[in-house]
Residue frames as qw, qx, qy, qz and C-alpha x, y, z in Angstrom:
[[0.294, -0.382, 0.852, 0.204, 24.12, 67.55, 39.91],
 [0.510, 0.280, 0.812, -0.053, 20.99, 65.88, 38.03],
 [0.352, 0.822, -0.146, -0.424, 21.07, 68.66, 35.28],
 [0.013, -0.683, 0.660, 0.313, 24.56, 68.35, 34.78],
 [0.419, -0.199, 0.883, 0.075, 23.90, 64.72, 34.27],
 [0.548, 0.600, 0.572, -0.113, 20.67, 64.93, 32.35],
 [0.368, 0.803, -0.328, -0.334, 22.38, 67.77, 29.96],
 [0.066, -0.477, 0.842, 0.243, 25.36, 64.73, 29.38],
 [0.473, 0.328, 0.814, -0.083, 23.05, 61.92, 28.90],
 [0.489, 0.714, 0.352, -0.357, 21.14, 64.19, 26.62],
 [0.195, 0.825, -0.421, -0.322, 24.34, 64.98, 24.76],
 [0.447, -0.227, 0.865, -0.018, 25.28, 61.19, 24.71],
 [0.574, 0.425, 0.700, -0.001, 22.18, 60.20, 22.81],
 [0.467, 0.837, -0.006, -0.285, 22.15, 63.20, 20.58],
 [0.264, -0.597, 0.726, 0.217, 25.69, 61.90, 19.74],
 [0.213, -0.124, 0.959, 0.143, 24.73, 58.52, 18.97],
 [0.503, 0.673, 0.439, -0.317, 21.63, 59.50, 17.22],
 [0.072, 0.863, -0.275, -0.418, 24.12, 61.49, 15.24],
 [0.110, -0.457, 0.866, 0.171, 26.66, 58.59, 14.31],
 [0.538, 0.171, 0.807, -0.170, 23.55, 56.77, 13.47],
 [0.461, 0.856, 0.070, -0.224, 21.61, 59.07, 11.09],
 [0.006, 0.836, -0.472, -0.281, 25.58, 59.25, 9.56],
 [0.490, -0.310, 0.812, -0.065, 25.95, 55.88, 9.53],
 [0.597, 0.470, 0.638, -0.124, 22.84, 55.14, 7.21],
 [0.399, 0.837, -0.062, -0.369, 23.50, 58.04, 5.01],
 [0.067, 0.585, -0.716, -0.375, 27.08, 56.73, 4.09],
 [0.515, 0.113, 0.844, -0.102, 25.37, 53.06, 3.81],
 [0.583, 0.675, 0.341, -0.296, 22.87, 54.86, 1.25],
 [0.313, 0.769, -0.388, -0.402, 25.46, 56.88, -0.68],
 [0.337, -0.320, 0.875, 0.138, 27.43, 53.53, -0.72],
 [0.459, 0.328, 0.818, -0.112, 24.65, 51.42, -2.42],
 [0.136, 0.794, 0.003, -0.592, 24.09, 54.37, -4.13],
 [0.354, 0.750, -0.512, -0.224, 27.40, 53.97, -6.31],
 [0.359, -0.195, 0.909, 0.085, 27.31, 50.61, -6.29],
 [0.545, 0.649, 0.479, -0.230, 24.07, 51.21, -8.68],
 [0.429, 0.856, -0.178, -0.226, 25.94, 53.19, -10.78],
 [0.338, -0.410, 0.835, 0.142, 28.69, 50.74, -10.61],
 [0.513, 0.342, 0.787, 0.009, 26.04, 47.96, -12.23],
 [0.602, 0.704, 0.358, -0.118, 24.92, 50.32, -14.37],
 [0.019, -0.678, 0.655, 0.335, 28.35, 51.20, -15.68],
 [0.287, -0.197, 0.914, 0.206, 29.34, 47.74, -16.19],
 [0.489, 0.477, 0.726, -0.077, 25.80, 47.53, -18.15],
 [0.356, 0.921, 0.071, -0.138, 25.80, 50.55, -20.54],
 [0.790, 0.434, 0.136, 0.410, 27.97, 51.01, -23.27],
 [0.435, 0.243, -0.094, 0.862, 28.44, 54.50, -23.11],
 [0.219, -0.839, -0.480, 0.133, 26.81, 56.23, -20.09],
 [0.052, 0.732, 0.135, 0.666, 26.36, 59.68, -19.79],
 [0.480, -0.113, -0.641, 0.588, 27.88, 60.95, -16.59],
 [0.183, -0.056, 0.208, -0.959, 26.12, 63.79, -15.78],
 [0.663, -0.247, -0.410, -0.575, 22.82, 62.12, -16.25],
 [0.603, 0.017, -0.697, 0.387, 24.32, 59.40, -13.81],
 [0.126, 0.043, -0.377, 0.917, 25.24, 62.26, -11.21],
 [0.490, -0.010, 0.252, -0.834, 21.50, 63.76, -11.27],
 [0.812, -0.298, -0.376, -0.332, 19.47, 60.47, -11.72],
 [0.516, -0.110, -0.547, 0.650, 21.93, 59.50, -8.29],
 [0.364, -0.912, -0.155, 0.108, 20.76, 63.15, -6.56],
 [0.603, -0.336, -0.025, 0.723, 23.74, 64.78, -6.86],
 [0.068, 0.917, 0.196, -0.340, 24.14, 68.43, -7.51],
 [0.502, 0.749, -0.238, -0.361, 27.02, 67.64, -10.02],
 [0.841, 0.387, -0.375, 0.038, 28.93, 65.32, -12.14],
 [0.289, 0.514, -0.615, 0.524, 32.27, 66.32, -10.44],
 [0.511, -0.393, 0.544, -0.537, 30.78, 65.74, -6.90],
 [0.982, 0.077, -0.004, -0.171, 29.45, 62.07, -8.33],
 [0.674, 0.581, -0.394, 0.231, 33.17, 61.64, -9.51],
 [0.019, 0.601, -0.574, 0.555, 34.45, 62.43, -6.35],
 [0.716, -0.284, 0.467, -0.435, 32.29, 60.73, -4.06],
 [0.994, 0.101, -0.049, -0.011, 32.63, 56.99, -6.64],
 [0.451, 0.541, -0.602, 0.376, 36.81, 57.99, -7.15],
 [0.346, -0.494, 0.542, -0.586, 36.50, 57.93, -2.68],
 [0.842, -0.112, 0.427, -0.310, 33.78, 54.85, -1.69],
 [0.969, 0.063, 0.240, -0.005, 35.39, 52.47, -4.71],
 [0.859, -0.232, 0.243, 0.385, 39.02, 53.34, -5.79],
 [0.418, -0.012, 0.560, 0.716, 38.45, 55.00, -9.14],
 [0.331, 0.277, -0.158, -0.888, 36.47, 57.53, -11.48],
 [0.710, 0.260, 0.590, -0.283, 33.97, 56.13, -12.87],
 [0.356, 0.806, -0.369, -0.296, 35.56, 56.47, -16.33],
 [0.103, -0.517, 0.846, -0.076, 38.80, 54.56, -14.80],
 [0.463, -0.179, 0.800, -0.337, 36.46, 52.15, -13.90],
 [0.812, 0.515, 0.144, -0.233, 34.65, 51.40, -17.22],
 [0.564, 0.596, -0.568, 0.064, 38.29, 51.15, -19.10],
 [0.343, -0.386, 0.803, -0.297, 38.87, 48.50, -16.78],
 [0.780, 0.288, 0.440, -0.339, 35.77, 46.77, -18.11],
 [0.345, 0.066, 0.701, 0.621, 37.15, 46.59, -21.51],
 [0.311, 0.257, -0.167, -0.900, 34.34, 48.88, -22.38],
 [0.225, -0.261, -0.904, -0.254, 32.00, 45.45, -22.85],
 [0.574, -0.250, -0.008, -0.780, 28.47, 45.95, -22.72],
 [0.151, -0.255, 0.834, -0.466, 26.34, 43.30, -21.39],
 [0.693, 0.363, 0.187, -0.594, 23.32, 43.02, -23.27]]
């Protein structure tokens, strides 16, 4: 009976180790593309793919996908919102 329990317990924490370690990563990516947000709204005309790999990503389209998901819109969408103003 003190297996069975120590194998749940063990499966408990590995759980909530799990949902942690997950927890931070989306926190990072978040913060992530909120950098590239700022720098959007700062650069005239950024270069997405540069974006995408100075970010770590493994391509443009995945960068696209992952800013269109955590804030609303492409990152495109989301400069022609700006009015295309720079900031400098």
């Amino acid at each position: 009976m003190k297996k069975v329990i120590r194998t749940k317990n063990i499966g408990l924490w590995n759980t909530i180790d799990h949902s942690a370690h997950e927890s931070n990563g989306i926190k990072l990516q978040r913060n992530k593309l909120l950098e590239a947000a700022r720098f959007i709204r700062e650069c005239e005309h950024p270069d997405w793919a540069d974006m995408a790999y100075d970010l770590g990503y493994s391509s443009q389209q995945h960068f696209i996908t992952d800013f269109n998901r955590v804030l609303g819109k492409t990152p495109l969408q989301y400069k022609k919102e700006l009015g295309f103003q720079s900031s400098e």
